[in-house]
C-alpha positions in Angstrom: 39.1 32.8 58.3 42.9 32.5 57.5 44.4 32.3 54.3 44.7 28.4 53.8 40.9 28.0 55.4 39.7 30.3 51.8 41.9 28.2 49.9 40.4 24.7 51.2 37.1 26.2 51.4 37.4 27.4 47.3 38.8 23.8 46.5 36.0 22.2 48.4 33.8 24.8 46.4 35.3 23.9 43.4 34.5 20.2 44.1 31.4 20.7 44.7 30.9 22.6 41.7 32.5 19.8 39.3 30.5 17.5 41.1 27.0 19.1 40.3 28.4 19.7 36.8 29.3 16.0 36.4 26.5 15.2 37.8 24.0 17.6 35.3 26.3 16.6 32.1 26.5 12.3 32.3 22.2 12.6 31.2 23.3 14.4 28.3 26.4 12.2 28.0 23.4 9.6 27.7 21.5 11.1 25.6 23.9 11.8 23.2 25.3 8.0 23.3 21.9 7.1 22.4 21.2 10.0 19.9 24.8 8.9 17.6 23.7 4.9 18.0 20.4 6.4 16.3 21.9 8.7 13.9 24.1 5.6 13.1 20.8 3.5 11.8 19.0 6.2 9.5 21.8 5.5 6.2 20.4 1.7 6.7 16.7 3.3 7.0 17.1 5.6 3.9 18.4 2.7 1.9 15.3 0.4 3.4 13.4 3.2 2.2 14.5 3.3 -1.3 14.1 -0.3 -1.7 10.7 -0.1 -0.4 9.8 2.2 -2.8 11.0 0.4 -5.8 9.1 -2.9 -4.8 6.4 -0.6 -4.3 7.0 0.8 -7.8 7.6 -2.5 -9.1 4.5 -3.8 -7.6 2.3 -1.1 -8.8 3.3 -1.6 -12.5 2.5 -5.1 -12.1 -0.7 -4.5 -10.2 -1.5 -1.9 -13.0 -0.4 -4.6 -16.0 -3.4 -7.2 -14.3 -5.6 -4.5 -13.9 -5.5 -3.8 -17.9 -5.9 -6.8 -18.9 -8.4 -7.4 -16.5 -10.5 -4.7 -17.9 -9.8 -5.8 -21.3 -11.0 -9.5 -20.8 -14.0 -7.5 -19.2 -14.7 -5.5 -22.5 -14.2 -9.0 -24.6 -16.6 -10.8 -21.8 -19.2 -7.8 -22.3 -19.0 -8.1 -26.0 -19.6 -11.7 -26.6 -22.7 -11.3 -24.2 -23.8 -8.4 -27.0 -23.3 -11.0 -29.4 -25.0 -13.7 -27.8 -28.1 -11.7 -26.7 -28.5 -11.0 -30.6 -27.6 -14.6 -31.2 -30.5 -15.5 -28.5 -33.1 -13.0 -30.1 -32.8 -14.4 -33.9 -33.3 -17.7 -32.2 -36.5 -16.8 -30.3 -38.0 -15.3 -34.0 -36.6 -18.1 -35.7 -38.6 -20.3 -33.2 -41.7 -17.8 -33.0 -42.2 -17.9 -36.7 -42.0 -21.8 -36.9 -44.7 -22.3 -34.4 -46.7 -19.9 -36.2 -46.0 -21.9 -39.4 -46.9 -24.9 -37.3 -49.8 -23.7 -36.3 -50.7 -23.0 -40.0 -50.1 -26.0 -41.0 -51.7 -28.2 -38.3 -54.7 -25.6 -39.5 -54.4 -26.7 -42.8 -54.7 -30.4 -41.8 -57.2 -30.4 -40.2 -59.4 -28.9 -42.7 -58.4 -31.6 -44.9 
């Protein structure tokens, strides 16, 4: 092989090399394209994030808020149904000793 047939055959070697590099790199060229338009989005995603969480904080106050007074309308509920039962049970002895009274009387009557 003569002097100028190494040199062509190193330069076609050298080709050849580029060409399987080029050829191994443009994925990663890709990949890293598509990596940076990713990276790009997550400052938008953090601040979705934050604002997610403060209508989730928001919400939770609220939700917490209703929830006491809720419970407290419970507690009033479950005390005027105290209050009634006693209410009910004065009633029935009210109505329990007129009857008997009634009855006495309706005895006395018909003695007479």
């Amino acid at each position: 092989m003569t002097k100028m047939e190494k040199i062509e055959f190193m330069q076609d070697l050298k080709c050849m090399m580029e060409e399987t590099v080029d050829k191994a790199i443009e994925p990663l060229k890709e990949d890293i394209k598509e990596l940076k338009c990713k990276v790009e989005v997550i400052p938008n995603m953090q601040e979705d994030i934050r604002n997610i969480s403060r209508s989730v904080a928001v919400i939770e106050v609220e939700h917490g808020k209703k929830l006491d007074i809720l419970f407290e309308a419970l507690n009033i509920n479950s005390d005027n149904i105290e209050i009634n039962k006693k209410q009910i049970r004065k009633c029935e002895r009210r109505i329990e000793k007129n009857e008997a009274e009634i009855y006495c009387l309706k005895a006395n009557l018909s003695k007479v």
